[in-house]
C-alpha positions as protocol buffer text, in pm:
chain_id: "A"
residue {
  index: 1
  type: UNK
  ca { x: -2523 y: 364 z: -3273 }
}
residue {
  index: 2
  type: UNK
  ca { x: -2714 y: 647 z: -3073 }
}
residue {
  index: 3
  type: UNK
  ca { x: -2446 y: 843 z: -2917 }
}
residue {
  index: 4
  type: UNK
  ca { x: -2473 y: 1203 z: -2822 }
}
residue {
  index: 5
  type: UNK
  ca { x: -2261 y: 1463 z: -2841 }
}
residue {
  index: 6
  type: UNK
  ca { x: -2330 y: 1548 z: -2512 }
}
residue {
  index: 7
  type: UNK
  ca { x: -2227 y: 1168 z: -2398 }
}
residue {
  index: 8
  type: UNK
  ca { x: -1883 y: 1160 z: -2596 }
}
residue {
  index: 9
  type: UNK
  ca { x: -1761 y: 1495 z: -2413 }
}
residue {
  index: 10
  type: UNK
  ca { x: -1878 y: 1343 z: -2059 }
}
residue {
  index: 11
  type: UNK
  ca { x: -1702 y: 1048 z: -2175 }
}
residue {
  index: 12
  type: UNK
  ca { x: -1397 y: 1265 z: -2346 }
}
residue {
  index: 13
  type: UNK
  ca { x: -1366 y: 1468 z: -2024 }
}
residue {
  index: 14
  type: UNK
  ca { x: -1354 y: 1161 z: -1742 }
}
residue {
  index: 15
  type: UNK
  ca { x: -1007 y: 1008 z: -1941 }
}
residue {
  index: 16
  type: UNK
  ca { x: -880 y: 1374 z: -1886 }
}
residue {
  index: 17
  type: UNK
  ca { x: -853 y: 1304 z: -1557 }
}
residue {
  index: 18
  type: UNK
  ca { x: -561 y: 1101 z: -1494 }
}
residue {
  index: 19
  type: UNK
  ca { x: -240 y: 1075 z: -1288 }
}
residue {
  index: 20
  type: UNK
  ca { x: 29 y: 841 z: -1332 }
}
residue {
  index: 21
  type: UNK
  ca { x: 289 y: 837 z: -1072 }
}
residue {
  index: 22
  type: UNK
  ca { x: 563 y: 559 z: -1064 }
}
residue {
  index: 23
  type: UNK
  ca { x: 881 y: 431 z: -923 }
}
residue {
  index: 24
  type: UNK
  ca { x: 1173 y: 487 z: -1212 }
}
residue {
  index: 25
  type: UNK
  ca { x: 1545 y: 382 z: -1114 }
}
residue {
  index: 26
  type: UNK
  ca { x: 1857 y: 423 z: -1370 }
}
residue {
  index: 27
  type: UNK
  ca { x: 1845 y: 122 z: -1557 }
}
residue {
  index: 28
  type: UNK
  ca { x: 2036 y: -241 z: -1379 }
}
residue {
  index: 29
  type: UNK
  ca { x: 1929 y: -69 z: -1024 }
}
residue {
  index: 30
  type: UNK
  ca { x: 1706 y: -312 z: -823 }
}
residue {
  index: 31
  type: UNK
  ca { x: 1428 y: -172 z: -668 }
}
residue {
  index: 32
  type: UNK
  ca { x: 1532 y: -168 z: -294 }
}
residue {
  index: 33
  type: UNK
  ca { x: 1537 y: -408 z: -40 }
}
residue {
  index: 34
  type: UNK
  ca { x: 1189 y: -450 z: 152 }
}
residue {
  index: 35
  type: UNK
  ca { x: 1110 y: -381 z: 491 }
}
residue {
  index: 36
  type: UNK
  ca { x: 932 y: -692 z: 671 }
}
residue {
  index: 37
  type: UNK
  ca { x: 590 y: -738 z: 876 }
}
residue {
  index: 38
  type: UNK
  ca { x: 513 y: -394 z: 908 }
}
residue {
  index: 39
  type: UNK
  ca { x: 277 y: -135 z: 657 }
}
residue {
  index: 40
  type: UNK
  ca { x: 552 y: 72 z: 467 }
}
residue {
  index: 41
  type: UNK
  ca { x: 499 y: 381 z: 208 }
}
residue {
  index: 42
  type: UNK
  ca { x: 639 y: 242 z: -212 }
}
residue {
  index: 43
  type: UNK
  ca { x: 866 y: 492 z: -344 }
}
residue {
  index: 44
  type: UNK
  ca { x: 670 y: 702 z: -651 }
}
residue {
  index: 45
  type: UNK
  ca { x: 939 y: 935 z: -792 }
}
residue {
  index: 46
  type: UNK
  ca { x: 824 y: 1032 z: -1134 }
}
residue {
  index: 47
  type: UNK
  ca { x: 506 y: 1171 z: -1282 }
}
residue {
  index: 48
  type: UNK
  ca { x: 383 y: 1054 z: -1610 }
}
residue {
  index: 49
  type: UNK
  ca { x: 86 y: 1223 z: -1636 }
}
residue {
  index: 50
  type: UNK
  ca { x: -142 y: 1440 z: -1419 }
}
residue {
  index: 51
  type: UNK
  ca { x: -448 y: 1576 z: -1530 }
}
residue {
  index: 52
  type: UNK
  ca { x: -639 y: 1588 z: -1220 }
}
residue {
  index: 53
  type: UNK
  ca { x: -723 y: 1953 z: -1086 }
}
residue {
  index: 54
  type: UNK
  ca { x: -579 y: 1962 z: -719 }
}
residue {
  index: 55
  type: UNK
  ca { x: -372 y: 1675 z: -771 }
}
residue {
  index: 56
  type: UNK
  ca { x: 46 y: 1680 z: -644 }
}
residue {
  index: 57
  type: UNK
  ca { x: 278 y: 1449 z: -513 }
}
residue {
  index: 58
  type: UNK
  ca { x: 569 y: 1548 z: -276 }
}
residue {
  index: 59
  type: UNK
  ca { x: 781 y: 1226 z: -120 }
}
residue {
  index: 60
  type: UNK
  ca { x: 564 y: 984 z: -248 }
}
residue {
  index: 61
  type: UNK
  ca { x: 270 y: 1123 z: -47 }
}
residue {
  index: 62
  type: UNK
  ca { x: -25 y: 1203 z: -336 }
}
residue {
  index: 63
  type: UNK
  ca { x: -254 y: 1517 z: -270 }
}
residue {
  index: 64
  type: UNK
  ca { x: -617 y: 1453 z: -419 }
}
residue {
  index: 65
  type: UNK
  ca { x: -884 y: 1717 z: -431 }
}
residue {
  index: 66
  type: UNK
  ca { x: -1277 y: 1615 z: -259 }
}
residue {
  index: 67
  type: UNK
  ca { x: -1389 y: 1400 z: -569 }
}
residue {
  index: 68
  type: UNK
  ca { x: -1464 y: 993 z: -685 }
}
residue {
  index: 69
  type: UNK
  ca { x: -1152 y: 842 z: -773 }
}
residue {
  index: 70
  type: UNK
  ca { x: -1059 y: 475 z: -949 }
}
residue {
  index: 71
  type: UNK
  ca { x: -698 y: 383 z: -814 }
}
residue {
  index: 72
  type: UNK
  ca { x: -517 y: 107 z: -998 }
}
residue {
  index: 73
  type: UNK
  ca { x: -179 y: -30 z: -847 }
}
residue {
  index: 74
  type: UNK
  ca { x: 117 y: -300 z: -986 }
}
residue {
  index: 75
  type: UNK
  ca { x: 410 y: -341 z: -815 }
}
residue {
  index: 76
  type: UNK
  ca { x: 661 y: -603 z: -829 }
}
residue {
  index: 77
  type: UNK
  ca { x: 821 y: -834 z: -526 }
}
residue {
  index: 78
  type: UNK
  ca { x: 1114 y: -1099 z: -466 }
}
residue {
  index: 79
  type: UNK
  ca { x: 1161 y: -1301 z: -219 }
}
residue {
  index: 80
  type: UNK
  ca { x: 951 y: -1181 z: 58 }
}
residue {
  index: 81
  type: UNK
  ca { x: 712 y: -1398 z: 153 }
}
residue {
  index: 82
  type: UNK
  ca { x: 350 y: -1313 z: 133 }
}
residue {
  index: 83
  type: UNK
  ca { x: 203 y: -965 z: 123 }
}
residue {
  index: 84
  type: UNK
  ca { x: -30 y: -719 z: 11 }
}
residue {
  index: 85
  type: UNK
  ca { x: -53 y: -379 z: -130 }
}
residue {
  index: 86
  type: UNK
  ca { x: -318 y: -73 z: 18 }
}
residue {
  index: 87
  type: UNK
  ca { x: -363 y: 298 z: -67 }
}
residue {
  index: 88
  type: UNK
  ca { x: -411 y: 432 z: 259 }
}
residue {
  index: 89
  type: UNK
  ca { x: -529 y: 820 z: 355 }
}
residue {
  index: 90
  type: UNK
  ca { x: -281 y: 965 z: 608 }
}
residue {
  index: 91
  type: UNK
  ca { x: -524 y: 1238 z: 600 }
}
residue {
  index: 92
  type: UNK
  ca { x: -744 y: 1044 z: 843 }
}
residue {
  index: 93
  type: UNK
  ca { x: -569 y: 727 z: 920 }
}
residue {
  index: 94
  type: UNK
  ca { x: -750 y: 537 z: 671 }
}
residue {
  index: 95
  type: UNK
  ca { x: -738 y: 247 z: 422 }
}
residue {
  index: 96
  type: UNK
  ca { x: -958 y: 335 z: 98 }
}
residue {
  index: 97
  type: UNK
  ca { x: -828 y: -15 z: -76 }
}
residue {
  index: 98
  type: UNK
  ca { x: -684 y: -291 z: -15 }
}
residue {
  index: 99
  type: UNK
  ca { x: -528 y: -491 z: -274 }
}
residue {
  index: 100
  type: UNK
  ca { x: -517 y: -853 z: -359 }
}
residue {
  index: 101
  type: UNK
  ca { x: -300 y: -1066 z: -107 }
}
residue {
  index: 102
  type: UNK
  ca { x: -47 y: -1330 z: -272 }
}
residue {
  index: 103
  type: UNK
  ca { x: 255 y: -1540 z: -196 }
}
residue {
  index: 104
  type: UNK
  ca { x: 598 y: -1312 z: -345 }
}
residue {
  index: 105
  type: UNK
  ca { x: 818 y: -1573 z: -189 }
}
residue {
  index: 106
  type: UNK
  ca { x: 1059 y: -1792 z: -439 }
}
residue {
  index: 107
  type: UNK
  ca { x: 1326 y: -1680 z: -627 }
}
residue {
  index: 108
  type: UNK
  ca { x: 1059 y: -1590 z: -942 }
}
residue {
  index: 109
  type: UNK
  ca { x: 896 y: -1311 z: -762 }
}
residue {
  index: 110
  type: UNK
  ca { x: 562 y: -1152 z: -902 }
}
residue {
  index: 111
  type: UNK
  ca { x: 363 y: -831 z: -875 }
}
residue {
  index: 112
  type: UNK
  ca { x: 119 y: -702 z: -633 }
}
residue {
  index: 113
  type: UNK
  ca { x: -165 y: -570 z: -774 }
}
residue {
  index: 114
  type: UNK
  ca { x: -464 y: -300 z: -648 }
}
residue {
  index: 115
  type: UNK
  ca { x: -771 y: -178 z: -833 }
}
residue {
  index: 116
  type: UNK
  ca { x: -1051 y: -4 z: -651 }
}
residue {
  index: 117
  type: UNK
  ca { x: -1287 y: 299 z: -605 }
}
residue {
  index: 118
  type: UNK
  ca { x: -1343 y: 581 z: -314 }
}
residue {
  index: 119
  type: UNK
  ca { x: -1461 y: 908 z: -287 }
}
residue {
  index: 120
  type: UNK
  ca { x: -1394 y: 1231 z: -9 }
}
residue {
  index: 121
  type: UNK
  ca { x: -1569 y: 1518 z: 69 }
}
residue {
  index: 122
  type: UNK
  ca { x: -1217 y: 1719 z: 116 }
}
residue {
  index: 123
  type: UNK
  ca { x: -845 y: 1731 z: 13 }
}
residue {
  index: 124
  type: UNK
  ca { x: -658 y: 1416 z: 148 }
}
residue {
  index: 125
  type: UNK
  ca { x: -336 y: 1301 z: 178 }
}
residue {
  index: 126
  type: UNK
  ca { x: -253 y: 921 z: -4 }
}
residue {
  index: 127
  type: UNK
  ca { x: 33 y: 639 z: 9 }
}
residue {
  index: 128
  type: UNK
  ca { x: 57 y: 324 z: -179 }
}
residue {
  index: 129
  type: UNK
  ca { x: 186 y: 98 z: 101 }
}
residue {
  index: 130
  type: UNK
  ca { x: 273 y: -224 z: 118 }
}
residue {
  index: 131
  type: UNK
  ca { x: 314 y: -507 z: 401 }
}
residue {
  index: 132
  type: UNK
  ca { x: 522 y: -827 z: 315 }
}
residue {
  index: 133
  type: UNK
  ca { x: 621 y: -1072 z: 576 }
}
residue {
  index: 134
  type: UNK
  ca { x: 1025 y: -1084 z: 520 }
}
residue {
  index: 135
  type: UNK
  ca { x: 1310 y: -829 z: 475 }
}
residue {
  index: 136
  type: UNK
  ca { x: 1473 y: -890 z: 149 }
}
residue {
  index: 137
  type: UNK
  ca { x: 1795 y: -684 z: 115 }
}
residue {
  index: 138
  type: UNK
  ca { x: 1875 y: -489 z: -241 }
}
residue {
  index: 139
  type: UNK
  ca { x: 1588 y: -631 z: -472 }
}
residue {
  index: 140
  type: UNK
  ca { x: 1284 y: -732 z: -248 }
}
residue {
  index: 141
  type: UNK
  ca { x: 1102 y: -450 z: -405 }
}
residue {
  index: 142
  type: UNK
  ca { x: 1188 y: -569 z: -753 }
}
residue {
  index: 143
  type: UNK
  ca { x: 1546 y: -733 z: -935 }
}
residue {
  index: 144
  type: UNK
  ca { x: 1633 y: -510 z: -1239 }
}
residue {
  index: 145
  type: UNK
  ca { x: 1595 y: -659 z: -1566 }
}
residue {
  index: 146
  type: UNK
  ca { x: 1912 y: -462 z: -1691 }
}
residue {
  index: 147
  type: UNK
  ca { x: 1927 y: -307 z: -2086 }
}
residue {
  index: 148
  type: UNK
  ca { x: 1904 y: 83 z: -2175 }
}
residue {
  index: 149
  type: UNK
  ca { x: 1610 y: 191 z: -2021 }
}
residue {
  index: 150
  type: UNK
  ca { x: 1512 y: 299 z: -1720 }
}
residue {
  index: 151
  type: UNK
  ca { x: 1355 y: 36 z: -1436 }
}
residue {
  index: 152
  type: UNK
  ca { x: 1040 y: 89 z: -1376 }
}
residue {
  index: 153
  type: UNK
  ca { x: 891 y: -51 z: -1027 }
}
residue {
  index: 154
  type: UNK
  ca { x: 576 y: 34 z: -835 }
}
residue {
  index: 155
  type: UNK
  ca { x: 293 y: 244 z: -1066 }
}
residue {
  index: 156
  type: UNK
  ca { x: 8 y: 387 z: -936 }
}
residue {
  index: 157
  type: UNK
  ca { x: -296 y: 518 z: -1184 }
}
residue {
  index: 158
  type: UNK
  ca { x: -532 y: 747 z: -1066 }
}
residue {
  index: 159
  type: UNK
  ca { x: -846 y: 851 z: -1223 }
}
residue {
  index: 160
  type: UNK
  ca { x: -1119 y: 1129 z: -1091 }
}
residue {
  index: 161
  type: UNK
  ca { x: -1476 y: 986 z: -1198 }
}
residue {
  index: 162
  type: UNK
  ca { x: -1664 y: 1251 z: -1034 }
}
């Protein structure tokens, strides 16, 4: 097939550009009890990866540089009722995605999940927030599976585009 040089590097380049930031607990500790009927910030503690030029997290807030950016979100709930997930500039009091909305209620619980694409003109300020419509002490943000390894809740991917 026709593919240039030129193409592959574009193409090389763009999965360069890539932050992973998650929620990681010791392994057997639940994910945290959740806070109800009211937008709340997800804990992201640990950085996989980041590629992205201009690109921190500090307290779960992310820094991204003026640029197009791809955003895709999981994170797991218990017992909560219905919610949803958004990544929300602080910069300027705004939502740049919403994710989808779903019933976390039951005793099976399931994940929330966000995918979407924004751009800004200058440096902003992120969160990956959430908004569930009960408090669930301890494991509301996600029940521990237990074993050696480490628990791994909320994870947030970003990717610059442009």
């Amino acid at each position: 097939f026709p593919v240039t040089i030129a193409q592959l590097n574009g193409v090389v380049d763009n999965f360069a550009d890539i932050a992973i930031f998650n929620e990681t607990q010791a392994a057997g500790t639940n994910g945290g009890g959740s806070v109800a009927a009211t937008w709340t910030k997800r804990t992201l503690n640990t950085t996989d990866v980041n590629n992205i030029a201009g690109c921190s997290i500090a307290s779960s807030v992310i820094t991204l540089a003026a640029g197009t950016y791809v955003v895709e979100a999981s994170a797991p709930y218990f017992n909560v009722g219905s919610g949803k997930m958004r990544f929300r500039n602080t910069s300027d009091s705004t939502t740049a995605i919403v994710g989808n909305s779903n019933n976390f209620g039951g005793t099976t619980g399931t994940a929330g999940l966000l995918v979407g694409e924004f751009t800004i003109a200058a440096s902003k300020n992120f969160e990956l927030q959430y908004y569930v419509q009960a408090a669930t002490a301890t494991n509301g943000l996600g029940v521990a599976a237990g074993g050696a390894e480490s628990e791994v809740y909320a994870i947030c991917k970003i990717t610059r585009i442009a």
